[in-house]
C-alpha positions in Angstrom: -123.2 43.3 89.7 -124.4 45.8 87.1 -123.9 45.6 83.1 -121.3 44.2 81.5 -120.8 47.2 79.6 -118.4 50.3 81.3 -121.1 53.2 80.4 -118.8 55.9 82.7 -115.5 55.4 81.8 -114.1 58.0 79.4 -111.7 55.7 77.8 -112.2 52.4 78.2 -108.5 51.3 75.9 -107.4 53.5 78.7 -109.0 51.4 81.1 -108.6 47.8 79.5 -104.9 48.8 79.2 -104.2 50.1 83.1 -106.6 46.9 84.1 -103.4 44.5 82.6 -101.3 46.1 85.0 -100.3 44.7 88.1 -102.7 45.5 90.9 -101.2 48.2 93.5 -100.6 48.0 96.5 -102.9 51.0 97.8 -106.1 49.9 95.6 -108.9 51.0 97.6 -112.4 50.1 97.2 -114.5 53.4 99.0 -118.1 52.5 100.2 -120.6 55.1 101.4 -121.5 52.6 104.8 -119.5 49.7 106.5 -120.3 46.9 105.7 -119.7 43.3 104.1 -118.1 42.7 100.5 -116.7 39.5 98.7 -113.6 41.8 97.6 -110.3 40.9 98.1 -108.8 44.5 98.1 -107.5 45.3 101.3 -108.0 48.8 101.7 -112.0 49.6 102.7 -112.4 53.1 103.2 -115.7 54.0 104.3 -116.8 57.7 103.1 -120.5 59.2 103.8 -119.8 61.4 100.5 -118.5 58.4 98.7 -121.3 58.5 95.7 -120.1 61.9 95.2 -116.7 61.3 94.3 -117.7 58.5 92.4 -117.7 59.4 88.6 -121.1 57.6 88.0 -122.8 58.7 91.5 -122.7 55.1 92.6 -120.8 53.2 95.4 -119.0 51.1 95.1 -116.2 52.0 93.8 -112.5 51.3 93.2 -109.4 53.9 92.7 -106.5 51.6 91.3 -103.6 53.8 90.2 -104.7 56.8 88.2 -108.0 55.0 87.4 -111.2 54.9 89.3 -114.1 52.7 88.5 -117.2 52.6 89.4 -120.2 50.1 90.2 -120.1 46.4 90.4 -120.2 45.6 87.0 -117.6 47.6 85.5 -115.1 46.5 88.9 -115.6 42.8 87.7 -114.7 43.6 84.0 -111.9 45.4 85.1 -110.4 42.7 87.5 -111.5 40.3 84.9 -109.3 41.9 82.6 -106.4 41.5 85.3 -107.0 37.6 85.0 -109.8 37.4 88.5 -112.9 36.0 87.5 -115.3 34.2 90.1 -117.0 32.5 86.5 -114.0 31.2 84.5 -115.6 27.9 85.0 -119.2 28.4 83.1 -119.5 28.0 79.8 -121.1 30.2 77.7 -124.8 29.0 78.1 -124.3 29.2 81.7 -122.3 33.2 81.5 -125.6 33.9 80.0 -128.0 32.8 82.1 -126.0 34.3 84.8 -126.2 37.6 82.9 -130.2 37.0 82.9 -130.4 36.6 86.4 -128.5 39.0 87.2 -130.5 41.7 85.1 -133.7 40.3 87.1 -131.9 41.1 90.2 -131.0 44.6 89.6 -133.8 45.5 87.9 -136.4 43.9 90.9 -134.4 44.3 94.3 -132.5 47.0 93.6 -135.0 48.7 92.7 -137.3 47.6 95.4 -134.8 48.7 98.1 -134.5 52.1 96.3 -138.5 52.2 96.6 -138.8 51.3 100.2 -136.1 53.5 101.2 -137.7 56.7 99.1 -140.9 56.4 98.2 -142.8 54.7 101.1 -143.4 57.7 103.2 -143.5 56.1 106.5 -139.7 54.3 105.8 -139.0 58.4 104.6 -140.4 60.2 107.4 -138.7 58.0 110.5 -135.9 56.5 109.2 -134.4 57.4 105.3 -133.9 61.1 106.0 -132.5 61.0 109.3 -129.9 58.1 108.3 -129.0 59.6 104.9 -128.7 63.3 106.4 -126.9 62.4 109.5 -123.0 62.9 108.1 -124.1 66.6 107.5 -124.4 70.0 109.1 -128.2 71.9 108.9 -129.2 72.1 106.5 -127.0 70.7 104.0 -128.2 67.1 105.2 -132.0 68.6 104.5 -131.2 69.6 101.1 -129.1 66.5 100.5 -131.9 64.5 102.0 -134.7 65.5 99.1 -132.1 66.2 96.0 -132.1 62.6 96.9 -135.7 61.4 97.4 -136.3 63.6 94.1 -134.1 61.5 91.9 -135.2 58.3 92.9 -138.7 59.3 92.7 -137.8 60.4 88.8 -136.0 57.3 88.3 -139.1 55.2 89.6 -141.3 57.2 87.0 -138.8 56.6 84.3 -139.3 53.0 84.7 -142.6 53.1 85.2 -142.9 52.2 88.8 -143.9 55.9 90.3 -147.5 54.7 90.5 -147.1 51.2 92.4 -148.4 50.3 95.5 -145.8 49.1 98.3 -147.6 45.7 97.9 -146.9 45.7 94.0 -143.2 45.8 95.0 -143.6 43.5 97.9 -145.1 41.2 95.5 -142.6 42.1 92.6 -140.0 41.2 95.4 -141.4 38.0 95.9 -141.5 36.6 92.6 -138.0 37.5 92.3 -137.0 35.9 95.4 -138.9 32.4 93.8 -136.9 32.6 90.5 -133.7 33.0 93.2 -134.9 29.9 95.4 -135.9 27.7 92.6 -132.8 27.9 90.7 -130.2 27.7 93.8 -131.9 24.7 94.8 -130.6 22.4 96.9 -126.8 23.6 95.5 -124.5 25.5 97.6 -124.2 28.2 94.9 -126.0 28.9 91.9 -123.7 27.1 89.8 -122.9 24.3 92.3 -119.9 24.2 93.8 -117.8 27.5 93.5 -119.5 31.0 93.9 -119.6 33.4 91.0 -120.8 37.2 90.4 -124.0 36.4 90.4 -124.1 34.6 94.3 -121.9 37.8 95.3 -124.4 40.4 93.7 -127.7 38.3 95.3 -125.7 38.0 98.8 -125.4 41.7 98.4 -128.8 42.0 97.9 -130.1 39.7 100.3 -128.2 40.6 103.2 -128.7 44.1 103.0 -133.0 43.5 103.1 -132.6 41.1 105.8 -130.4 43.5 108.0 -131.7 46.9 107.6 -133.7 48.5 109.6 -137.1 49.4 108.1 -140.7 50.5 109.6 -141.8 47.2 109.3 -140.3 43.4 108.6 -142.5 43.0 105.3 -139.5 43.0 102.8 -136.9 40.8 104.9 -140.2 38.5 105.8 -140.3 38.2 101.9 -136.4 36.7 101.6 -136.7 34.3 104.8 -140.2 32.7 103.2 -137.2 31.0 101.3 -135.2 29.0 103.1 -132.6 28.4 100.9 -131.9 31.7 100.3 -131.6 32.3 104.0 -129.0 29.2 104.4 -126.8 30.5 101.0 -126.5 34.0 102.8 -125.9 32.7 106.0 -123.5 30.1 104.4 -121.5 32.9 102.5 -121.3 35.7 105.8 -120.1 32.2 108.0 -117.7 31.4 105.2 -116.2 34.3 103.4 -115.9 37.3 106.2 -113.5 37.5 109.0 -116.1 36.7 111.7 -116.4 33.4 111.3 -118.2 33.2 114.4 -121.8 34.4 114.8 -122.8 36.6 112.1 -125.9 38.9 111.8 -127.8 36.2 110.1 -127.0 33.4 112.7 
């Protein structure tokens, strides 16, 4: 769950307005890889080239009617705006500090996960390439493969992280993973009872570290040092997905 600002929509009274209308019944939400969302659209279409049909590069994204939106943030202001919201029950203090955690979220696992995936070159060499090249002839998954690996690079000097150390960012990780555990507590959710954006964006997160297949466990070893993390995600994949049985995390 990104900004709360809609920073790739050409007309956002365009967008406000077709958001008020009742929700088709082909909405689709496309994804580049299956997996697990706390969406209730029924159509999931799974596309390798899905961030490049999305109108900001990023996945996910929805196509409702003649409007497609993309990222997590902008989807929840638009479904807000169609009376759905997972935090109708915070008050403003507590939208806020939502907000805050979510902005430490994105900006430290997201960007961790963007880090281990492209610039550790072990993680690169054996496993990134291959799996992000794989839905394409030779040598458009090549070129594909390092367009890619260049702009995360460049994003990671933007922000100043093109000169850390993979145990800076295992470290930054960590840190972010103890704000995570100290304020879920001992709650089922972050705010108690009912989930809201935030516990989808951090499941998101959390999931996707502890069930991806890397060169070595040192990031997922990070999220299960927390043990409370590991029950929320394993509470949310038992409670909210289809297989009810035994999940990934079981």
């Amino acid at each position: 769950i990104i900004n709360i600002l809609l920073p790739h929509v050409p007309d956002y009274h365009c967008l406000v307005s077709a958001a008020t209308e009742p929700w088709p019944e082909n909405a689709t939400l496309y994804q580049q890889l299956r997996g697990k969302f706390l969406f209730t659209i029924k159509n999931v279409v799974c596309r390798a080239n899905a961030e490049y049909m999305s109108p900001s590069g990023k996945v996910p994204f929805i196509h409702v009617g003649n409007q497609v939106v993309s990222e997590l943030g902008p989807i929840v202001q638009f479904v807000k705006a169609k009376g759905h919201s997972l935090s109708d029950g915070l008050d403003e203090v507590q939208k806020a500090e939502m907000k805050a955690y979510m902005e430490l979220v994105n900006n430290m696992l997201l960007t961790a996960e963007l880090y281990l995936q492209w610039c550790d070159e072990a993680t690169v060499g054996e496993i990134t390439h291959a799996r992000y090249g794989s839905p394409y002839p030779w040598p458009l998954n090549h070129i594909l493969a390092y367009q890619k690996q260049w702009e995360v690079k460049r994003k990671m000097k933007a922000i100043g992280w093109g000169n850390k150390t993979l145990d800076q960012v295992l470290e930054d990780v960590d840190q972010c993973c103890q704000a995570l555990s100290q304020r879920l507590g001992t709650q089922p959710y972050f705010f108690n009872k009912q989930p809201t954006e935030l516990d989808a964006l951090v499941f998101g997160h959390l999931y996707t570290i502890l069930t991806t297949q890397l060169t070595s466990d040192e990031l997922s070893e990070k999220v299960k040092h927390y043990t409370n993390l590991l029950a929320f995600c394993r509470r949310i994949e038992q409670h909210y997905f289809e297989d009810r049985g035994k999940g990934r995390l079981s």
